[in-house]
N, CA, C and O atoms as a GROMACS GRO file, in nm:
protein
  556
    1UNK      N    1  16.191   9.851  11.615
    1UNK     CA    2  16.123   9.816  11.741
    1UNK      C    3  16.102   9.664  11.740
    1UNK      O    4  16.041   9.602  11.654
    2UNK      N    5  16.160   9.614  11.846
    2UNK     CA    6  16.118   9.464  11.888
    2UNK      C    7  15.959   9.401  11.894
    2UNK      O    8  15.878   9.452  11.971
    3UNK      N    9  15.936   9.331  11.842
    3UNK     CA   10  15.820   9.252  11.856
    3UNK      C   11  15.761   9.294  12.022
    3UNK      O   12  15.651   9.345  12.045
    4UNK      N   13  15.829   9.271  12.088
    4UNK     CA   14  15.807   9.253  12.192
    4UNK      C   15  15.756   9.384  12.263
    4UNK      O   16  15.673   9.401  12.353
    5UNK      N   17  15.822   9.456  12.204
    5UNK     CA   18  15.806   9.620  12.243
    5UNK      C   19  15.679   9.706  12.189
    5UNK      O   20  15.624   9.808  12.229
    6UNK      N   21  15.657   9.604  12.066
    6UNK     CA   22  15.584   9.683  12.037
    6UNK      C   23  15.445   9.649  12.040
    6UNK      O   24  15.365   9.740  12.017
    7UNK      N   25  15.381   9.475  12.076
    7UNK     CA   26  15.271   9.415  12.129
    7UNK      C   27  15.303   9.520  12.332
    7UNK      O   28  15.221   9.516  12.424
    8UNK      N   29  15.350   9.546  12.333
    8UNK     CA   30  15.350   9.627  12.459
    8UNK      C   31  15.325   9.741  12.445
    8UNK      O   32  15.280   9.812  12.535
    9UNK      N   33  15.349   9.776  12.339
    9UNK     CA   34  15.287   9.981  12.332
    9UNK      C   35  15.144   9.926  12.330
    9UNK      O   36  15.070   9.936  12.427
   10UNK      N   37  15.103   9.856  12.193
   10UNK     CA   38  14.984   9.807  12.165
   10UNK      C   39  14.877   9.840  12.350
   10UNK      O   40  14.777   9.903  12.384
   11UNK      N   41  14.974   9.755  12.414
   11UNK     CA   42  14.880   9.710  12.520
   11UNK      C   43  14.889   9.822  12.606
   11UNK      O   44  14.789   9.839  12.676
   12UNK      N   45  14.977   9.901  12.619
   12UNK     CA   46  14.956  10.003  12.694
   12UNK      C   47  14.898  10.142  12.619
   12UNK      O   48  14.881  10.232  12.702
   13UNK      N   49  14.870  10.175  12.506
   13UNK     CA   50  14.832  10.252  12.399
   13UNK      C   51  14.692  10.298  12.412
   13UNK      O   52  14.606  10.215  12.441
   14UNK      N   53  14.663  10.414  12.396
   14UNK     CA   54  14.534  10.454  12.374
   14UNK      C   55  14.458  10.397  12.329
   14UNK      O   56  14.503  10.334  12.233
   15UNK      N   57  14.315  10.374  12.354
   15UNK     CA   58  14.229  10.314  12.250
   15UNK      C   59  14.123  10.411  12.270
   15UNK      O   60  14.091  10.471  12.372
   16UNK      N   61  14.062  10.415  12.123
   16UNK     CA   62  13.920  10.504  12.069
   16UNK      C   63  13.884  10.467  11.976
   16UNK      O   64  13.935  10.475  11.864
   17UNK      N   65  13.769  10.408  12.018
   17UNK     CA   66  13.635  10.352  11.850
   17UNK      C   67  13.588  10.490  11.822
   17UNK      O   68  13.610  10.601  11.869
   18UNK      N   69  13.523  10.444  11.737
   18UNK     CA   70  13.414  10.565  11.698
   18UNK      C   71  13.354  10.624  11.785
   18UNK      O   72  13.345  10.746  11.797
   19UNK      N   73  13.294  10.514  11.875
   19UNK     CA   74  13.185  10.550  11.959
   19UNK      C   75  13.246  10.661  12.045
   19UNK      O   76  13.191  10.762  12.089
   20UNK      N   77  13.360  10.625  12.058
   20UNK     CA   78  13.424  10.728  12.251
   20UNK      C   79  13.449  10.892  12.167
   20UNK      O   80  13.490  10.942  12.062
   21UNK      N   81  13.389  10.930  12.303
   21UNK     CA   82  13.434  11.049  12.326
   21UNK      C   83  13.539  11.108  12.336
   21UNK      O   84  13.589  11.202  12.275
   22UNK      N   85  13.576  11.032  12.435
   22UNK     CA   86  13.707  11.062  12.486
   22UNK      C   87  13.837  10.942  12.454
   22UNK      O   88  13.809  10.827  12.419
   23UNK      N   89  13.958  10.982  12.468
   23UNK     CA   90  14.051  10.870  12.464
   23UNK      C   91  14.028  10.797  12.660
   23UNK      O   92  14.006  10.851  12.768
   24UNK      N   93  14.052  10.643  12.610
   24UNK     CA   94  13.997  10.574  12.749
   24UNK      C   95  14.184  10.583  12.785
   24UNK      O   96  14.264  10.614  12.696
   25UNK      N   97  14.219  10.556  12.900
   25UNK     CA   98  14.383  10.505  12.944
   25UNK      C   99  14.353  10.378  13.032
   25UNK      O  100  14.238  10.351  13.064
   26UNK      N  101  14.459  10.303  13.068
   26UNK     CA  102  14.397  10.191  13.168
   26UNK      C  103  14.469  10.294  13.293
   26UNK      O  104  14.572  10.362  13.294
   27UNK      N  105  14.387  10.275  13.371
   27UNK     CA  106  14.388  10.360  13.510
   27UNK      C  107  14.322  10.276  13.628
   27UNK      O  108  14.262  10.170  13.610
   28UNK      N  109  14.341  10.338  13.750
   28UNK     CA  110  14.203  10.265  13.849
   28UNK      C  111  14.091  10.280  13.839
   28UNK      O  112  14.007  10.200  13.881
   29UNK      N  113  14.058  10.434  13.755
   29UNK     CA  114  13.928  10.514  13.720
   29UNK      C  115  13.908  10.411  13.596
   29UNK      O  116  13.792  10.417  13.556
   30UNK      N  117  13.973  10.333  13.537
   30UNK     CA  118  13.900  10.265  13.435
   30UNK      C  119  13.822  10.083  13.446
   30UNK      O  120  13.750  10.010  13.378
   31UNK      N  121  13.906  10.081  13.596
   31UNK     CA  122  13.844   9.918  13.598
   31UNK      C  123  13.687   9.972  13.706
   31UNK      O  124  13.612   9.881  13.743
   32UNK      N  125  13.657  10.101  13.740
   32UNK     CA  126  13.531  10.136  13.775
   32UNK      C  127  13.420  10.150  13.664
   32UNK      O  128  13.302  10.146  13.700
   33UNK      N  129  13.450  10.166  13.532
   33UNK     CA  130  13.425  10.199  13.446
   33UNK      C  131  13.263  10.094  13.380
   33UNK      O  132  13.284  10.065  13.262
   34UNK      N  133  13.179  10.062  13.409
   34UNK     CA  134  13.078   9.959  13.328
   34UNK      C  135  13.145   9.892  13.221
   34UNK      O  136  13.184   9.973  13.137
   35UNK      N  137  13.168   9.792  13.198
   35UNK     CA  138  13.133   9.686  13.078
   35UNK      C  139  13.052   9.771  12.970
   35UNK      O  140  12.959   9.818  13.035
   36UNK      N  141  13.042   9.811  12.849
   36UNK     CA  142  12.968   9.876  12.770
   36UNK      C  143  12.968   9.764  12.628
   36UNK      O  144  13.069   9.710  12.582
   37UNK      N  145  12.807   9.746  12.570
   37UNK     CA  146  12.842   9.660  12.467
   37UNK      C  147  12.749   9.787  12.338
   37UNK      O  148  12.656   9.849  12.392
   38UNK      N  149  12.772   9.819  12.192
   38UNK     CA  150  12.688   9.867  12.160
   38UNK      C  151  12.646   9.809  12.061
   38UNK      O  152  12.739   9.827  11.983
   39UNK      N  153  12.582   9.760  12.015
   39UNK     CA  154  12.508   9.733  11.855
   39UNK      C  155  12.403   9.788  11.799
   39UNK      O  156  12.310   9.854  11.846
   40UNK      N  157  12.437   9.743  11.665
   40UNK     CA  158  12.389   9.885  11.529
   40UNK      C  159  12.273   9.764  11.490
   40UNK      O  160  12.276   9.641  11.494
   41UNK      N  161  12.183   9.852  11.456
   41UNK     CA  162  12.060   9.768  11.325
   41UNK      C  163  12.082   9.858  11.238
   41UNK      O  164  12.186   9.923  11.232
   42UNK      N  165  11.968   9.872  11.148
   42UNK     CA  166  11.916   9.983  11.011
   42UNK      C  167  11.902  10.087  11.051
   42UNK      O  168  11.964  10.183  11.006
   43UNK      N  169  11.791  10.100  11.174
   43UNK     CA  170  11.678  10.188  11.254
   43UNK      C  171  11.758  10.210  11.411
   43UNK      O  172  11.739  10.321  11.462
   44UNK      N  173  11.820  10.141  11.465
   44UNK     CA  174  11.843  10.186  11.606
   44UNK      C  175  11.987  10.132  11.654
   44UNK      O  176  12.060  10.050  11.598
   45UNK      N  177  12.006  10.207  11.778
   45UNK     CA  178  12.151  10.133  11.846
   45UNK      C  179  12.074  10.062  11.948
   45UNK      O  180  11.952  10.080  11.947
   46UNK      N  181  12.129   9.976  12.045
   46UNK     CA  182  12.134   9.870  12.125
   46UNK      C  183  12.242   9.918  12.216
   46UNK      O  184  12.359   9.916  12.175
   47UNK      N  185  12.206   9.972  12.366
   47UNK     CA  186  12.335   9.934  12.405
   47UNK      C  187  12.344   9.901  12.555
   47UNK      O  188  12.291   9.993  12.618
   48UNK      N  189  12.382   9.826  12.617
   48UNK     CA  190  12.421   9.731  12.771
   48UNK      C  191  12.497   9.821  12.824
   48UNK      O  192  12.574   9.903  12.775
   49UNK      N  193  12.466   9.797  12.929
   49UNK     CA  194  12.595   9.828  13.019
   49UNK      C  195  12.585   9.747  13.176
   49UNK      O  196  12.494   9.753  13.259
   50UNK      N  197  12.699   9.681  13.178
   50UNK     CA  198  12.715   9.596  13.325
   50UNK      C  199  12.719   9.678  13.413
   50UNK      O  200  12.802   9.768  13.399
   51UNK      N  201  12.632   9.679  13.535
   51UNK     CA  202  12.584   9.800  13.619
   51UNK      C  203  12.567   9.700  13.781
   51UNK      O  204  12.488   9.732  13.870
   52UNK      N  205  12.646   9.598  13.788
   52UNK     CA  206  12.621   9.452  13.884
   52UNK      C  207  12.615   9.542  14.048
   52UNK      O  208  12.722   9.599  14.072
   53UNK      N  209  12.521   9.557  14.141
   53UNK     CA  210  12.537   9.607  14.268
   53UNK      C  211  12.493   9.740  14.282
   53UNK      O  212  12.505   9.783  14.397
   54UNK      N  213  12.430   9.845  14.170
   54UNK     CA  214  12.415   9.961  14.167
   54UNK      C  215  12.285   9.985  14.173
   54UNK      O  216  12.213   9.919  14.097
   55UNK      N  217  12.234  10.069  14.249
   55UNK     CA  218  12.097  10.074  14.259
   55UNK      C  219  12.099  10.208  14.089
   55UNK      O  220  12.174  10.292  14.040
   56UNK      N  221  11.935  10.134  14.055
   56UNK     CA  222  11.917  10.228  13.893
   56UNK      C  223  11.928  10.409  14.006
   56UNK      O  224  12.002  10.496  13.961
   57UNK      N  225  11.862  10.433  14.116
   57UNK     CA  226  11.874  10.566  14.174
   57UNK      C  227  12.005  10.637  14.154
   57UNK      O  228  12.014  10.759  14.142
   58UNK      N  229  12.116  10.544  14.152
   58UNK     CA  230  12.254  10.606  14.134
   58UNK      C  231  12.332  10.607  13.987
   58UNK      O  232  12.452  10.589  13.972
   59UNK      N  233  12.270  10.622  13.922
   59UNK     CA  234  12.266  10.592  13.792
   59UNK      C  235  12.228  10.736  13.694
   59UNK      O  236  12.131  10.794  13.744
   60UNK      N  237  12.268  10.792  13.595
   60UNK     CA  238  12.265  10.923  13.572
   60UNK      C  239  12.305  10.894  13.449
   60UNK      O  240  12.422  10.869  13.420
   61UNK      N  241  12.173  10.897  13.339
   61UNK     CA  242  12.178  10.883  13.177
   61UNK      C  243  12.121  10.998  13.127
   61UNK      O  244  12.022  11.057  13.170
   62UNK      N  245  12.219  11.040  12.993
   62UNK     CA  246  12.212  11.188  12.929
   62UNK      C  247  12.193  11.146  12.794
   62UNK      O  248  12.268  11.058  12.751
   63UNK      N  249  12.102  11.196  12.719
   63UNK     CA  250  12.124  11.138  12.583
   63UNK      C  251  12.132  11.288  12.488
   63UNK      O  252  12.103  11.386  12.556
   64UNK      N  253  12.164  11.314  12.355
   64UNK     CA  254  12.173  11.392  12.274
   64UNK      C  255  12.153  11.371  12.132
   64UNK      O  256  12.231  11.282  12.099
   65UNK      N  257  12.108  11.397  12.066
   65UNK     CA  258  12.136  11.375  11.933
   65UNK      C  259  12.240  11.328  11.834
   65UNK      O  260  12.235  11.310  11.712
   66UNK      N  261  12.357  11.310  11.946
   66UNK     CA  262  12.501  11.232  11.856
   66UNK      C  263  12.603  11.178  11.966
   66UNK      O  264  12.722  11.147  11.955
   67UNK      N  265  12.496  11.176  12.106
   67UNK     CA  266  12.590  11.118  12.219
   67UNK      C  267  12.544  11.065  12.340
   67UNK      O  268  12.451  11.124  12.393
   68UNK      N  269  12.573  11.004  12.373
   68UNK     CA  270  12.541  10.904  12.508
   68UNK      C  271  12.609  10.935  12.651
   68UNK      O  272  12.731  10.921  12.644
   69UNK      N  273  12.570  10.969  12.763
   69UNK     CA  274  12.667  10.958  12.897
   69UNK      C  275  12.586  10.871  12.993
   69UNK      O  276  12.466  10.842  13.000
   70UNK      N  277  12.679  10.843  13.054
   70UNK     CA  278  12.585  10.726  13.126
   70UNK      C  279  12.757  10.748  13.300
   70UNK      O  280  12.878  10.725  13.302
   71UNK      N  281  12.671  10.794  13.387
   71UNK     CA  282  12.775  10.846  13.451
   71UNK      C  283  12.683  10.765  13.649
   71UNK      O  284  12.561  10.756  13.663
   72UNK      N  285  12.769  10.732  13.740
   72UNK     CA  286  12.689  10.689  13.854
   72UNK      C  287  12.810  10.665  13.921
   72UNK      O  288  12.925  10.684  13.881
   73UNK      N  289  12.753  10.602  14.068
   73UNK     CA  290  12.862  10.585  14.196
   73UNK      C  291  12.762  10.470  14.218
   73UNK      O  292  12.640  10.450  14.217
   74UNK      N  293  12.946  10.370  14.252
   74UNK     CA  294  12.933  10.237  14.305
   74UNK      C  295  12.985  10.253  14.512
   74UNK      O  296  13.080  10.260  14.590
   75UNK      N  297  12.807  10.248  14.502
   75UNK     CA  298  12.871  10.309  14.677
   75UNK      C  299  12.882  10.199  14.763
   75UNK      O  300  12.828  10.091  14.738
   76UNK      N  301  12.967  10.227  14.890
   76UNK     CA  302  12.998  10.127  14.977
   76UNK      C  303  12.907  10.075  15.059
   76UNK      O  304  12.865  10.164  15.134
   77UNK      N  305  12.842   9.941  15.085
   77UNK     CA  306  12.747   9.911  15.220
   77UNK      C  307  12.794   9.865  15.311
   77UNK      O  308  12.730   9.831  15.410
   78UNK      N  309  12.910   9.855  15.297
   78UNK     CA  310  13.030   9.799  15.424
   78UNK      C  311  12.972   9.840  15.564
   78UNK      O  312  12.887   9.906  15.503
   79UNK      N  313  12.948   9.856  15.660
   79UNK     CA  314  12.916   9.876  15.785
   79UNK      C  315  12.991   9.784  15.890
   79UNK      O  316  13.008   9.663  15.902
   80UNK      N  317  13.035   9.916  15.975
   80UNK     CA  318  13.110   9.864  16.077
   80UNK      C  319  13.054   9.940  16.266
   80UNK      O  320  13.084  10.032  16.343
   81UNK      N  321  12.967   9.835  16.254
   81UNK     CA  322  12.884   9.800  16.391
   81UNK      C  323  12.867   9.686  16.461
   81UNK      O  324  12.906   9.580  16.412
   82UNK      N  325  12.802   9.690  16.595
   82UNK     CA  326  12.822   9.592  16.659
   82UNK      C  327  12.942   9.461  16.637
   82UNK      O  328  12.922   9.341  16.618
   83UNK      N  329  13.091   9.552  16.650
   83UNK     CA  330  13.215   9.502  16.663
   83UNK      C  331  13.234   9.422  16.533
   83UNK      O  332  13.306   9.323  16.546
   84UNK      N  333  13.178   9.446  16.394
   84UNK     CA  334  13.206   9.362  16.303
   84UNK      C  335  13.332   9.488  16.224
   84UNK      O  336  13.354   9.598  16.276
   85UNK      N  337  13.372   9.459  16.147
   85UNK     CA  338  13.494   9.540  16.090
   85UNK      C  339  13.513   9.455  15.923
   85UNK      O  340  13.468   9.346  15.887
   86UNK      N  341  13.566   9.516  15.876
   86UNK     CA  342  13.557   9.443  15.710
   86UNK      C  343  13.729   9.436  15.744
   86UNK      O  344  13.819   9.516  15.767
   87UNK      N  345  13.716   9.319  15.734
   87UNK     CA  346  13.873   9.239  15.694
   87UNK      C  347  13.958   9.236  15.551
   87UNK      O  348  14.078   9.252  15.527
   88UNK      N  349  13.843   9.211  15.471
   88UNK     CA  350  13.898   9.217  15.304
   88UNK      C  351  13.782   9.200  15.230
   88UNK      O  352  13.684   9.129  15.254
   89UNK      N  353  13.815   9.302  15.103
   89UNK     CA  354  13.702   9.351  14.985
   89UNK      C  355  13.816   9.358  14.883
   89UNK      O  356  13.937   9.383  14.885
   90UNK      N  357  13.708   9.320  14.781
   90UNK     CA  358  13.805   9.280  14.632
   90UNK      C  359  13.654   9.393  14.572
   90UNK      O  360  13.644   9.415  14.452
   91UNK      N  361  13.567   9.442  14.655
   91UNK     CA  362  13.456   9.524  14.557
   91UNK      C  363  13.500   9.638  14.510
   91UNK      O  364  13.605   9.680  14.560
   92UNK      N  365  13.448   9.703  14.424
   92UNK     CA  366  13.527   9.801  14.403
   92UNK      C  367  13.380   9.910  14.473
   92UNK      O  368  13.268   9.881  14.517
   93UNK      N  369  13.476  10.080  14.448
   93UNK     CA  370  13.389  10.187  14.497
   93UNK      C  371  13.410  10.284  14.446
   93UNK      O  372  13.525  10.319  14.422
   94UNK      N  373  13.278  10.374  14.406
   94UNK     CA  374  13.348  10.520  14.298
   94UNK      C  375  13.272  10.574  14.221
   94UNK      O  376  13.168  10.515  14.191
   95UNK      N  377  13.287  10.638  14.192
   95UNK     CA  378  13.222  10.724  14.068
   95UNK      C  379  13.282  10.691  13.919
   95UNK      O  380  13.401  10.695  13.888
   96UNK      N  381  13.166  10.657  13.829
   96UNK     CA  382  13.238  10.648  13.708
   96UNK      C  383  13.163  10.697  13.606
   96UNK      O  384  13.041  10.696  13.624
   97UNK      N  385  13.218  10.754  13.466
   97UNK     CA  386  13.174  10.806  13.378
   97UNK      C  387  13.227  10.759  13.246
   97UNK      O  388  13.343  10.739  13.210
   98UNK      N  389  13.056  10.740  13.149
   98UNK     CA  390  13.164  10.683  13.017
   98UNK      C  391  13.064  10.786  12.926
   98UNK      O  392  12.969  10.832  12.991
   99UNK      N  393  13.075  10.829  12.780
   99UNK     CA  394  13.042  10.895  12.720
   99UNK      C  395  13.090  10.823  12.560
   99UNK      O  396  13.204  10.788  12.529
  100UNK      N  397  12.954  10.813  12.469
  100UNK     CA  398  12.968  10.746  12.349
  100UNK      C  399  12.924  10.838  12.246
  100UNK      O  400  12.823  10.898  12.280
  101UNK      N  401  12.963  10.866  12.143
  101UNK     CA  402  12.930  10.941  12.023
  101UNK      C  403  12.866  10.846  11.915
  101UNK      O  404  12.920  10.739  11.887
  102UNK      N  405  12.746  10.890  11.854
  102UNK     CA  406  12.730  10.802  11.778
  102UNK      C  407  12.755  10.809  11.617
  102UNK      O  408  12.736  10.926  11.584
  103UNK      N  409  12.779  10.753  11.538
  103UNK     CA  410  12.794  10.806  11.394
  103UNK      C  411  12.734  10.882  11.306
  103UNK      O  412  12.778  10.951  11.214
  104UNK      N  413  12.565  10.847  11.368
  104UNK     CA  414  12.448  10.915  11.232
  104UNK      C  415  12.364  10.944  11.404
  104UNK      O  416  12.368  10.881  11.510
  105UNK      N  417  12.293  11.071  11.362
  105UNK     CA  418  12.179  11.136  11.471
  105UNK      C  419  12.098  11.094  11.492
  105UNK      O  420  12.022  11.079  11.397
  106UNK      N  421  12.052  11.043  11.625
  106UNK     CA  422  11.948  10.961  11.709
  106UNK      C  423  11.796  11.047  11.725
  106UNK      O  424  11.791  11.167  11.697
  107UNK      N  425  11.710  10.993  11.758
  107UNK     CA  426  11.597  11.004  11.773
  107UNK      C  427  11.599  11.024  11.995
  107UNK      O  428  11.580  10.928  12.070
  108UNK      N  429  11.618  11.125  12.030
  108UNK     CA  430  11.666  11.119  12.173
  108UNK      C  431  11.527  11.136  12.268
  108UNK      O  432  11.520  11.119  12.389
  109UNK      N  433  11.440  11.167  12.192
  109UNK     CA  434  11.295  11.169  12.252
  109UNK      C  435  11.225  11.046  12.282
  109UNK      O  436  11.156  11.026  12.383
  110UNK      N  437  11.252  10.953  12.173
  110UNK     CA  438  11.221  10.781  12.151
  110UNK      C  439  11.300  10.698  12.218
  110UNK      O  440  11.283  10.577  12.209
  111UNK      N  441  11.414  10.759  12.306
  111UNK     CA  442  11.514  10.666  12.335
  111UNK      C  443  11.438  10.612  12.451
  111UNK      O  444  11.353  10.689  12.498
  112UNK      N  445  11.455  10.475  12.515
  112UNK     CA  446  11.433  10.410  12.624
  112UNK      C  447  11.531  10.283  12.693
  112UNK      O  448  11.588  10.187  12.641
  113UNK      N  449  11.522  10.334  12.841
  113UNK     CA  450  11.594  10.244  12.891
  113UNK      C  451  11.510  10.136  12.990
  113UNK      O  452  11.389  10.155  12.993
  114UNK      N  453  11.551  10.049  13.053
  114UNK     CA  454  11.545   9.953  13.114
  114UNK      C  455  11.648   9.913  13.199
  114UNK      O  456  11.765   9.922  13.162
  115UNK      N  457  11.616   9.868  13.314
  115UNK     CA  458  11.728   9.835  13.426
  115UNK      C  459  11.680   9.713  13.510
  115UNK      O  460  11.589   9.738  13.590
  116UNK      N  461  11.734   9.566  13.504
  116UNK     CA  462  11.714   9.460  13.497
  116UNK      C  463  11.829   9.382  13.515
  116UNK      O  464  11.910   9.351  13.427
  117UNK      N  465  11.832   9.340  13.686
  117UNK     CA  466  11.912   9.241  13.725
  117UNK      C  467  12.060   9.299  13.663
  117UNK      O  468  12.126   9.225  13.590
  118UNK      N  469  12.102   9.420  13.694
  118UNK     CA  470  12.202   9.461  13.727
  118UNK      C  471  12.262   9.506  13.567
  118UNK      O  472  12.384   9.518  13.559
  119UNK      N  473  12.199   9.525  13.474
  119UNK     CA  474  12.164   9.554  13.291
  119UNK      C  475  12.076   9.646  13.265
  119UNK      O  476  11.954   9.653  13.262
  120UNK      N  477  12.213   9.752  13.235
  120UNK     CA  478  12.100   9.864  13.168
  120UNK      C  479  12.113   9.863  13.039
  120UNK      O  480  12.217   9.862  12.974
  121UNK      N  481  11.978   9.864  12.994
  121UNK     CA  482  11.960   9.785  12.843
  121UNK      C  483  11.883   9.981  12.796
  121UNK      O  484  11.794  10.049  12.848
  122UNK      N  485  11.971  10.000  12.686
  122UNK     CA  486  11.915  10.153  12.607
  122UNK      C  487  11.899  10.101  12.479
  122UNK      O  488  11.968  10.021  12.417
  123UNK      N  489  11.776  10.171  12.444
  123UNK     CA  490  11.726  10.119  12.286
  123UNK      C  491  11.730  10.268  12.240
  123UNK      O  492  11.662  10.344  12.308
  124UNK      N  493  11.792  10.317  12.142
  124UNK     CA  494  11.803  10.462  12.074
  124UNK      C  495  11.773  10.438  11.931
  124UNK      O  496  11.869  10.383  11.877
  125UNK      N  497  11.683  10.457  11.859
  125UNK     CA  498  11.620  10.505  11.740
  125UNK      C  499  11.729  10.571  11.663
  125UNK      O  500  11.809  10.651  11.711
  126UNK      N  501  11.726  10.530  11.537
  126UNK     CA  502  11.799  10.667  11.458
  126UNK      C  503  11.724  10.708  11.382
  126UNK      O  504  11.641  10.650  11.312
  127UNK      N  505  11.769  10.891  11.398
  127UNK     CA  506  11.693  10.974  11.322
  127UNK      C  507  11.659  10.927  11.183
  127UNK      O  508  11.734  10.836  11.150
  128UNK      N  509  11.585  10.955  11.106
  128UNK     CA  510  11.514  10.917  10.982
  128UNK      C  511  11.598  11.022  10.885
  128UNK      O  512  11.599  11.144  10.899
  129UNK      N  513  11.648  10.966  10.809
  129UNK     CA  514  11.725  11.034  10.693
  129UNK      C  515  11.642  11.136  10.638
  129UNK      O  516  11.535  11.095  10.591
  130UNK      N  517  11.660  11.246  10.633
  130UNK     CA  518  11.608  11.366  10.571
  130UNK      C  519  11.613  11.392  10.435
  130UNK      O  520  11.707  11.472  10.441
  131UNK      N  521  11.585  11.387  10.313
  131UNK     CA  522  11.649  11.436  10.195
  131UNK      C  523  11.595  11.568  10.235
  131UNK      O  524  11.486  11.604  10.278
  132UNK      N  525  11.740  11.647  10.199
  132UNK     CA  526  11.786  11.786  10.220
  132UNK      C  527  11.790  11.870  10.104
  132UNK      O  528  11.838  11.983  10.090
  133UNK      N  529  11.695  11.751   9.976
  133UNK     CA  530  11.708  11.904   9.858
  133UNK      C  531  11.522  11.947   9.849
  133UNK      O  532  11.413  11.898   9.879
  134UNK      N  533  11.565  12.039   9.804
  134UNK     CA  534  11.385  12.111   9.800
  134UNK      C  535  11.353  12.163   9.658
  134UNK      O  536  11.461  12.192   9.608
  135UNK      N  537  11.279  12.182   9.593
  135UNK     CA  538  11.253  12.235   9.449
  135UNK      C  539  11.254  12.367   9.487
  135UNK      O  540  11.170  12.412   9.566
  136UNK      N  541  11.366  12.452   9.423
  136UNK     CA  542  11.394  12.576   9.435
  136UNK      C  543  11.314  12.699   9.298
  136UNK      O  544  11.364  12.710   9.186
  137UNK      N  545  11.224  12.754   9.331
  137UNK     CA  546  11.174  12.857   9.221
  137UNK      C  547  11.240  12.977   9.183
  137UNK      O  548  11.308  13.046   9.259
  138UNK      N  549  11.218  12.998   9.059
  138UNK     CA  550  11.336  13.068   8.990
  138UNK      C  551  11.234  13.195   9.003
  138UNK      O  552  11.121  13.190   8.953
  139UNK      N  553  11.277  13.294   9.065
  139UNK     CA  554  11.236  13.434   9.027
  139UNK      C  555  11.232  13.500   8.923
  139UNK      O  556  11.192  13.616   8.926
   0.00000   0.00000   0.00000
């Protein structure tokens, strides 16, 4: 395979971190998609999402113990009254859905979000390591 051919699969190629759920494709359904950033501490994830024009009402966050959805519609305010008509839009419009898995089990009761100048900012806790052995008595 040619160099060339193959920085081109690259670019047209599936991609999946850890985090995804799902395999992403580049599609039209994917440039609707939020900006998603996530970062790790010791104790918690961190994670953004570019949400620019969306009211938080249209906005629809699911959390779980090993997964994230964060799913909403970028709706149109276009209006066409009193003889005005939309000539050209580069905005986009739609429904979009992203879904993240996380590595180690969250604390989903503690989780909190925030929605701020078009940034939804989620702070998720991770669960507290359990030691899972117990002193077992001998009958």
């Amino acid at each position: 395979m040619s160099l060339i051919r193959f920085f081109n699969a690259l670019d047209d190629a599936e991609y999946c971190s850890p985090y995804h759920r799902q395999v992403t494709h580049r599609s039209d359904q994917q440039s609707l998609n939020p900006a998603v950033e996530i970062n790790e501490s010791k104790d918690k994830y961190i994670v953004h999402a570019e949400l620019p024009g969306i009211a938080k009402e249209n906005v629809d966050l699911n959390i779980t113990e090993s997964s994230i959805s964060l799913s909403g519609e970028f709706k149109s305010t276009r209006e066409e009254k009193d003889g005005l008509r939309g000539m050209f839009s580069e905005r986009r419009y739609g429904k979009f859905a992203r879904s993240f898995n996380f590595p180690e089990r969250v604390d989903s009761e503690s989780a909190k979000a925030t929605f701020k100048d078009g940034v939804l900012d989620i702070i998720i806790p991770k669960q507290a390591k359990q030691d899972r052995s117990r002193k077992l008595e001998i009958q």
